[in-house]
C-alpha positions in Angstrom: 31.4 112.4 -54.6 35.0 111.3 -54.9 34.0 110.0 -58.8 33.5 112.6 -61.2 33.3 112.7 -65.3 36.5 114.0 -66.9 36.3 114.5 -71.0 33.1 112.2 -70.7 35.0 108.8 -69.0 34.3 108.3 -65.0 37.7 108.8 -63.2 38.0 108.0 -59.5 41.0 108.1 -57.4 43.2 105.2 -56.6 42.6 103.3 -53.1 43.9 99.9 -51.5 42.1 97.3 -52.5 42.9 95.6 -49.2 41.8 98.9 -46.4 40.1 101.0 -48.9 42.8 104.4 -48.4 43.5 106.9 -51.0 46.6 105.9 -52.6 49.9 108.3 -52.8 51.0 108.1 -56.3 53.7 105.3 -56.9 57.4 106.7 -57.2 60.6 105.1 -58.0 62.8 104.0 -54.5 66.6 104.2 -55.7 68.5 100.5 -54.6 64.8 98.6 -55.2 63.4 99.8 -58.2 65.5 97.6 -59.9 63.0 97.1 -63.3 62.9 100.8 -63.6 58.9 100.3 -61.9 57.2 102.8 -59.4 56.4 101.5 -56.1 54.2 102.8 -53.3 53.3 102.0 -49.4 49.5 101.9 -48.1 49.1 102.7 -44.5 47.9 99.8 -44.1 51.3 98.3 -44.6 50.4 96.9 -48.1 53.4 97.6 -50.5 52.4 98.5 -54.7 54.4 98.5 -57.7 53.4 100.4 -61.0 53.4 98.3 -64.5 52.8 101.0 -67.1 51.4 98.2 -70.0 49.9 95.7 -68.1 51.8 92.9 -69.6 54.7 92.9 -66.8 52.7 91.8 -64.1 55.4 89.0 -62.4 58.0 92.0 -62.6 55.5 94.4 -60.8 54.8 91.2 -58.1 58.5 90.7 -57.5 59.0 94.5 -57.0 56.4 95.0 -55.0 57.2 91.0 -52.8 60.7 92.9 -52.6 59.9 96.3 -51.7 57.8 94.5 -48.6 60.8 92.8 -47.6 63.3 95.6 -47.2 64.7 94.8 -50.5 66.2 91.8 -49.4 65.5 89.2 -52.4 66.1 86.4 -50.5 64.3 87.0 -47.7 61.1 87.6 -50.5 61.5 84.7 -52.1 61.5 82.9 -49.1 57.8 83.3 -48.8 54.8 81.4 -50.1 51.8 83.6 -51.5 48.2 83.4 -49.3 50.9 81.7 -46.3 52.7 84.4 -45.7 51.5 87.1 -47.9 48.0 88.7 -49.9 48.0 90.0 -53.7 46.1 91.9 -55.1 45.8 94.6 -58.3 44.0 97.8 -59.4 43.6 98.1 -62.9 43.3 100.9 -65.7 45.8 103.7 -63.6 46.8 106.4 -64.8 50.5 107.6 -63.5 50.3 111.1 -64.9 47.1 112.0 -63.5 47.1 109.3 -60.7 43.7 108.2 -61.2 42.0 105.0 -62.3 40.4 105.0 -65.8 37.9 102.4 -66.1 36.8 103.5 -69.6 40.7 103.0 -70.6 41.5 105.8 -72.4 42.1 109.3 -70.9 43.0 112.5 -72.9 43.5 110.4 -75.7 45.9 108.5 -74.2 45.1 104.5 -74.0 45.4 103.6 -70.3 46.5 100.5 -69.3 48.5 100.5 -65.9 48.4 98.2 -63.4 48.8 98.8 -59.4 50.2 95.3 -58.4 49.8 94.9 -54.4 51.4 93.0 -52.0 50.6 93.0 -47.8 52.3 90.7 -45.9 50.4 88.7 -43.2 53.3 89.3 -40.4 55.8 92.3 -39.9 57.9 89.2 -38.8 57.9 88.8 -43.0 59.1 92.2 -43.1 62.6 93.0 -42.8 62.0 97.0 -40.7 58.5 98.5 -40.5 56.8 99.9 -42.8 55.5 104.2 -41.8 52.0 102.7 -40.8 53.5 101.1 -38.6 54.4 104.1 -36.4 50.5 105.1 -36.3 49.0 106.1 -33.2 46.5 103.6 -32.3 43.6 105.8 -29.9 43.3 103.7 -27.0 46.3 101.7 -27.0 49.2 101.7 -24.4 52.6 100.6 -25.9 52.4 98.1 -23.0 50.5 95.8 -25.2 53.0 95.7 -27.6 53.7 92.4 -29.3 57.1 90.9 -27.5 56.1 92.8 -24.1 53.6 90.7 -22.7 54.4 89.1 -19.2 52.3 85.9 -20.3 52.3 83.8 -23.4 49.9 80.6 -22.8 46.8 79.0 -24.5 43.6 80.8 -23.3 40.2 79.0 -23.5 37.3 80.2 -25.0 35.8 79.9 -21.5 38.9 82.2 -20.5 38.1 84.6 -23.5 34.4 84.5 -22.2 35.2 85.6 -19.2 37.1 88.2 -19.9 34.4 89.9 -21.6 31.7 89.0 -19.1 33.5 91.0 -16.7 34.6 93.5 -19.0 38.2 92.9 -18.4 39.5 94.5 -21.4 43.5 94.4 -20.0 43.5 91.1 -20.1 42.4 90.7 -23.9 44.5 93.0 -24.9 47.5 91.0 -23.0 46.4 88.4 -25.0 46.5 90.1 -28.6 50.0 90.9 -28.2 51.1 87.9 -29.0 48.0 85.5 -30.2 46.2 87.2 -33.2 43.5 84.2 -32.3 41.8 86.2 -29.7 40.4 88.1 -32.8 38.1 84.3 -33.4 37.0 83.4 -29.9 35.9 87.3 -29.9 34.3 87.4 -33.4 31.8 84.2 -32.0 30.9 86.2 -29.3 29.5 88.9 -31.8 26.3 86.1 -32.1 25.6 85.9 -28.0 21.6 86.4 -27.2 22.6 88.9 -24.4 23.1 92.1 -26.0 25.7 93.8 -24.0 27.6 91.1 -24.3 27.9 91.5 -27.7 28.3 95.3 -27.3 31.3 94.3 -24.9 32.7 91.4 -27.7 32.4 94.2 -30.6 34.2 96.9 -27.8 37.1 94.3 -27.6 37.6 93.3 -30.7 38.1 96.5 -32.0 40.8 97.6 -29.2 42.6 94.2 -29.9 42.2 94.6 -33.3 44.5 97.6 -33.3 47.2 96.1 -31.3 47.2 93.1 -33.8 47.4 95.1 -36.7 50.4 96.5 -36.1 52.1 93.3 -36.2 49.8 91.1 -38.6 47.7 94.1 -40.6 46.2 90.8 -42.7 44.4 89.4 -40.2 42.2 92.5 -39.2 42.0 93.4 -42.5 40.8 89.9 -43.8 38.6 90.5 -40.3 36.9 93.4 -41.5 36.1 92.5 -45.0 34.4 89.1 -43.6 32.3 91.2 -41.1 31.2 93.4 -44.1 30.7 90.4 -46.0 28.5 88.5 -43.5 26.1 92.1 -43.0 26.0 92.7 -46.5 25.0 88.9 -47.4 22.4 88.2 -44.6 18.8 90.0 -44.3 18.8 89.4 -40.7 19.7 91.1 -38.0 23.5 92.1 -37.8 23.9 90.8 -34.6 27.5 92.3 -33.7 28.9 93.0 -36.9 28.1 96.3 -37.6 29.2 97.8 -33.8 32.5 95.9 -34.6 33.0 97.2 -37.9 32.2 100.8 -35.7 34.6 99.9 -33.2 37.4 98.5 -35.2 37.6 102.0 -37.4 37.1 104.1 -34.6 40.1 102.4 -32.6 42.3 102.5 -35.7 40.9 105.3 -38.1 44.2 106.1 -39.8 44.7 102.8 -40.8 41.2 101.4 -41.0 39.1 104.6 -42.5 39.3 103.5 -45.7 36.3 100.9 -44.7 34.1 103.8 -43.4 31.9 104.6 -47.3 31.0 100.8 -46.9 29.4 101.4 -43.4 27.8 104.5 -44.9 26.2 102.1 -47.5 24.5 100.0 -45.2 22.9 102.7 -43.8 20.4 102.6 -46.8 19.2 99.5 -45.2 16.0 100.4 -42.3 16.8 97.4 -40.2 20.6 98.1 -40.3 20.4 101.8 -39.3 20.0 101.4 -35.8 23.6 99.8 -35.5 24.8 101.7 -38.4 24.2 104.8 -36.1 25.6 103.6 -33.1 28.6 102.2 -34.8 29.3 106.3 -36.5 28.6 107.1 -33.4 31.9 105.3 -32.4 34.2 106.4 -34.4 32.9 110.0 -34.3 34.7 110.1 -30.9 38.4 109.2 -32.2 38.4 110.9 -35.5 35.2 113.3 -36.2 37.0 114.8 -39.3 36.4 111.9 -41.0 32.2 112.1 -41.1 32.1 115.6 -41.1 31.6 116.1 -44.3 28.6 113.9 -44.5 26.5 116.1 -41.3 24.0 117.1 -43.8 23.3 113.4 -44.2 22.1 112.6 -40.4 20.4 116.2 -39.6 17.2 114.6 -41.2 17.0 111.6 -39.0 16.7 113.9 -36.1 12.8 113.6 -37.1 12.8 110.0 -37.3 9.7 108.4 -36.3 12.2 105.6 -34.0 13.6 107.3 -30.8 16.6 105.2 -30.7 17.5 106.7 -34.3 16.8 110.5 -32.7 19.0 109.6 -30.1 21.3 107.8 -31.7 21.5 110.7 -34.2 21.8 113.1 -31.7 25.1 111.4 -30.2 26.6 111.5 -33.5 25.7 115.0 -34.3 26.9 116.2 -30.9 30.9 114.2 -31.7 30.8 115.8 -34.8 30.2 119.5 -33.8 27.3 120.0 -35.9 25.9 123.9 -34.9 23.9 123.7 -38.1 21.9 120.8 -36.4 20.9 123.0 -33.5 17.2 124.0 -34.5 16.2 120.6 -34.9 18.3 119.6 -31.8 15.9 122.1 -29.8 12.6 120.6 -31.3 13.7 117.5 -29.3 14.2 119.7 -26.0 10.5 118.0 -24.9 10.8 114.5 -26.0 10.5 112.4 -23.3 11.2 108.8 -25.4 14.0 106.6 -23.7 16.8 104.4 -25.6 19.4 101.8 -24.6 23.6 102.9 -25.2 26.1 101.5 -24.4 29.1 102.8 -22.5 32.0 101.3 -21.3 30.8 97.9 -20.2 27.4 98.8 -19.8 23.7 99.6 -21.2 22.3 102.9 -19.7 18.8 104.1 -20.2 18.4 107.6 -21.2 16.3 110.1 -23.1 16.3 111.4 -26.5 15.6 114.9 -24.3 18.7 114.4 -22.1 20.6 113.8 -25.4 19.6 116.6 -27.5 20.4 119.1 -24.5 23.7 117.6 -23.9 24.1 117.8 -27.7 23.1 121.3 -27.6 25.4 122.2 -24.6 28.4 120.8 -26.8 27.8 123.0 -29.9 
């Protein structure tokens, strides 16, 4: 559990209220810090500034609008909030013990600091780039770098369409280099009837999604929280959203893992689990470490009365090196029930015995 009672008041640790990542804890940057005030990058490319009373929230927006922009004070005040930039705070944080107090007092202290965020929705705002944007994206060639495409035109959604259909993912990701649209025409395709179709639209978005993000982080982000939104808000089926959420993550995990605990969530819900599964499943393969600790968790849905959810678990168990799941991967040695996953462009049939000894083969 990452909250945990301290002196009888809940503590938790500080995360970006835009990607959901831990925090580092705010520091003052010598020819910025001009208000005396802390300030702080996310990953994501969102920069923070530290008000110690609360009641110097403009200052702590101007430090923070600044600190995005290089330092350079005309360039930040230049821009126009929601247009060109998000805001955003975290209340009740604690410097000293960089941690978020929602009681308000800590150690007898009275706690009333405020995290004051800014992420701009271009690195064109930006004056250089910030660290995140040196992450390694899994997947992504540098080709597809914005400002290195060979062609910048208008593509249809008939274009986009077609793209997917025949599972030409070079071409979308020519096209996110330079047109952070793409992201739309794919996100519709997340409702088609055909199912690996939509398993193909979720595959692209997330690979275009993490060539996008490292020019306009605002736009995936805003992406991801409406995809949680729209699961999280409608009883029906998920359609797309989940596997995108999946894929998204798992092409981008340093950036984007911070979403991961709300895709664990919807796991509670028995129609979602299916897709919750599969989507784990996804970003087991890029970055393992970061569901590892929760192995424990899916070794009981090895016995699952729904073979997709053995096999499914299985897969997952398998990326994540799990030897403590071998006894109950052997009782599956003899089950004969088939599934449908997806691969690369495709739905293959396969069966929840084949998966258990390839599992078993991995450990």
């Amino acid at each position: 559990m990452e909250s945990r009672f301290t002196n009888r008041e809940l503590v938790r640790e500080p995360k970006c209220p835009f990607c959901g990542n831990p925090l580092e804890r705010p520091c003052e940057v010598e020819g910025i810090s001009s208000r005396g005030m802390e300030l702080g990058t996310c990953r994501c490319g969102a920069t923070y500034a530290h008000d110690a009373t609360g009641h110097n929230l403009g200052s702590a927006m101007s430090e923070a609008l600044v600190y995005g922009c290089g330092g350079d004070w005309d360039k930040a005040w230049n821009l126009m909030p929601d247009e060109d930039y998000l805001q955003d705070r975290v209340e009740n944080y604690d410097i000293e013990s960089h941690l978020i107090v929602p009681g308000g007092t800590y150690d007898g202290r009275r706690i009333a600091g405020v995290l004051y965020f800014i992420l701009m929705k271009s690195r064109s705002c930006e004056v250089e780039p910030l660290p995140s944007s040196k992450l390694e994206v899994p997947g992504t060639s540098s080709t597809y770098s914005a400002g290195k495409s060979r062609l910048r035109r208008s593509y249809s959604k008939g274009e986009i369409e077609g793209y997917i259909r025949d599972y030409n993912m070079a071409a979308l990701l020519e096209i996110a280099a330079f047109d952070s649209r793409v992201i739309r025409s794919l996100q519709r395709m997340l409702y088609s009837v055909d199912p690996i179709m939509r398993s193909k639209a979720s595959e692209a978005m997330g690979r275009t999604a993490a060539v996008i993000a490292e020019r306009e982080p605002a736009v995936v982000i805003n992406l991801l929280q409406g995809l949680i939104t729209s699961v999280t808000d409608t009883a029906a089926s998920s359609w797309g959203s989940v596997a995108a959420i999946g894929e998204i993550i798992g092409a981008n995990p340093k950036r984007f893992g911070g979403y991961l605990p709300h895709l664990l969530r919807l796991s509670g819900d028995r129609i979602l689990l299916r897709d919750v599964l599969a989507a784990l499943g996804t970003i087991s393969v890029s970055s393992p470490g970061l569901l590892r600790k929760y192995t424990y968790h899916f070794i009981p849905l090895l016995r699952d009365p729904s073979s997709e959810i053995r096999g499914l678990a299985a897969i997952l168990l398998a990326n994540l090196g799990a030897v403590e799941a071998g006894e109950d991967l052997e009782s599956l040695l003899e089950d004969d029930s088939e599934l449908e996953v997806y691969k690369k462009g495709s739905m293959e049939t396969v069966t929840v015995r084949a998966l258990a000894k390839e599992a078993l083969e991995r450990l």
